[in-house]
N, C-alpha and C positions, 0 to 999 in steps of 0.2 A: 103277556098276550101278544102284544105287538111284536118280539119274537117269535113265537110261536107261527105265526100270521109271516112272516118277512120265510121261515122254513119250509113252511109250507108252499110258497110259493118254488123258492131257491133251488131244493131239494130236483124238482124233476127235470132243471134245467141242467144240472150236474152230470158226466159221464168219466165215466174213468177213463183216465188217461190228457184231461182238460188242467192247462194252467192254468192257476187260479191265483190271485193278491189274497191276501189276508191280513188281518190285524190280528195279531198275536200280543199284543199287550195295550188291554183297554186304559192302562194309565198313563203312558207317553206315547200313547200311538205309532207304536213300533209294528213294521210290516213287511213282509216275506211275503213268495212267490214259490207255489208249490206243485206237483203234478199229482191230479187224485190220483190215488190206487186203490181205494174200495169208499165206499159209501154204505153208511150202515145207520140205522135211527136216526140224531139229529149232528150225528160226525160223518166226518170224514177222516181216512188217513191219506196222508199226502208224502212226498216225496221234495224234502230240500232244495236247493241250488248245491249246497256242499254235500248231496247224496244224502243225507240223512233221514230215516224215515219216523214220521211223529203223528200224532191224530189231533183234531180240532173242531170244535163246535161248526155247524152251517151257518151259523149266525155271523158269524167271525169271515165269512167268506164276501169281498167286497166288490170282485170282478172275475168275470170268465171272458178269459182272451182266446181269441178268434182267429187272430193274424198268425199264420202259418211259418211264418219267417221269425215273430217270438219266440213262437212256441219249437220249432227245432231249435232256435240255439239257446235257448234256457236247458232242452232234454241234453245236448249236447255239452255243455256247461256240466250239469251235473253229474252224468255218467262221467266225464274225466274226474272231477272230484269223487266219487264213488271209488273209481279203480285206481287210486291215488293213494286214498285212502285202505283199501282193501290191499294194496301193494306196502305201504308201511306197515301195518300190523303183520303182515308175512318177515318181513324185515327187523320187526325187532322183537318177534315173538322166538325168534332162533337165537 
């Protein structure tokens, strides 16, 4: 319920393309820092620091940052990881 209630709320304050903190694991409170890319029922998919892209509950979402100066160098941060990454699999896929 009280989930339910916390999504409801959450949900319309979400827009894509917003970094977001998350708890990604409810038993040692392990958390990551994500960029939505879509919003759909009570998820979202998000976008890594290391470029990875994964989906996660709203519920799970525990901050939406604002600060303009985070948020480009978190996107900045990941796109090199992303084309990092996307440059190694070119590399040892030959």
């Amino acid at each position: 319920m009280v989930d339910d209630k916390y999504v409801e709320i959450i949900k319309p304050m979400l827009s894509v393309g917003d970094l977001v903190l998350l708890n990604v694991c409810e038993v040692d409170g392990s958390r990551t820092m994500g960029i939505v890319t879509d919003i759909y029922g009570d998820r979202i998919s998000y976008i890594s620091k290391n470029g990875q892209k994964d989906w996660i509950g709203i519920k799970w979402v525990l901050k939406i940052y604002c600060r303009e100066e985070t948020t480009k160098s978190f996107k900045t941060q990941a796109v090199k990881n992303f084309e990092e990454t996307l440059e190694n699999a070119i590399i040892n896929s030959k």
